[in-house]
N, C-alpha and C positions, 0 to 999 in steps of 0.2 A: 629765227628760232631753231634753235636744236632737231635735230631729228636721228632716227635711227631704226634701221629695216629688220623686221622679224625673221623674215626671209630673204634667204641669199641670193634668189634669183630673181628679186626684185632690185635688190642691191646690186647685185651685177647689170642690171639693165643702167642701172643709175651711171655706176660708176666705168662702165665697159660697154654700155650700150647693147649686153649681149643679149641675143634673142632676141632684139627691135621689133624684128618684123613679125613675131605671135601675137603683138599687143595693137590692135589696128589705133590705138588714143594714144601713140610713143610721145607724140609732140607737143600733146596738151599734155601731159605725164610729166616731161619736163617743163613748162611752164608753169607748172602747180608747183612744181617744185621748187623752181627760181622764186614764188610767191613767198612758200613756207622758208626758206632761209633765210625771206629777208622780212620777214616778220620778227619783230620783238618776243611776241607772245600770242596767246591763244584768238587775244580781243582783235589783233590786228585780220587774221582769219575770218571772226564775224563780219567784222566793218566789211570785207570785200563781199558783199554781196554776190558777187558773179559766183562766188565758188560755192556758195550755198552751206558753209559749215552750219551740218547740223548732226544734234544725238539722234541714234537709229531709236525706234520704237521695239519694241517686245525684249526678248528673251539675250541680245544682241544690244540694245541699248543698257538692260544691266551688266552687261559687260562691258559698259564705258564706251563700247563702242560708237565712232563718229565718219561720217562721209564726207568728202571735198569733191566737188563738181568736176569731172575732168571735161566732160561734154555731154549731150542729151542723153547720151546711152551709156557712161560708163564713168565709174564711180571709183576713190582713193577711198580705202576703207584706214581709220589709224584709230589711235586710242591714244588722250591725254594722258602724263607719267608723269612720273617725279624723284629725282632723287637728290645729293647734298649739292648737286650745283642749280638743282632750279628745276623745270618744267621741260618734257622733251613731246612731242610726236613721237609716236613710234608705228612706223608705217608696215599696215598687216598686209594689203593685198590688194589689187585691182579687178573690180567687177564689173560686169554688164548687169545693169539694175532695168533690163526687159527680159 
């Protein structure tokens, strides 16, 4: 599946590995990632259970926004998108959800 980073210093982590070490989840970060590229589409994201694709609830879920499991404590935040070539992830941020 397509994807594409909001922010740059998420993008750099991706593509440059930079600042690794502020993110203590680097490795599930990338494994999530290896998941999302090689997904077709959204549904492929459900079916993987492990990763727990779900819409957030409140004020944050009306913003489309959705979370992907990196580990117990720490969460891929992205938002489904669309434009003339199809459907992207667009990856907002990584959180601690404690």
């Amino acid at each position: 599946m397509r994807f594409q980073f909001r922010d740059k210093k998420l993008e750099a982590l991706y593509t440059e590995e930079k600042n690794a070490h502020k993110y203590p989840s680097v490795d599930d970060f990338f494994e999530v990632m290896a998941v999302i590229q090689a997904a077709l589409d959204e549904r492929d994201l459900y079916a993987n259970k492990g990763l727990r694709f779900e819409k957030l609830s409140g004020q944050r879920g009306k913003q489309g926004q959705r979370s992907l499991r990196l580990n117990k404590q720490w969460r891929l935040i992205v938002t489904l998108e669309a434009d003339e070539e199809g459907s992207y992830l667009q990856i907002i941020d990584i959180e601690d959800y404690h």
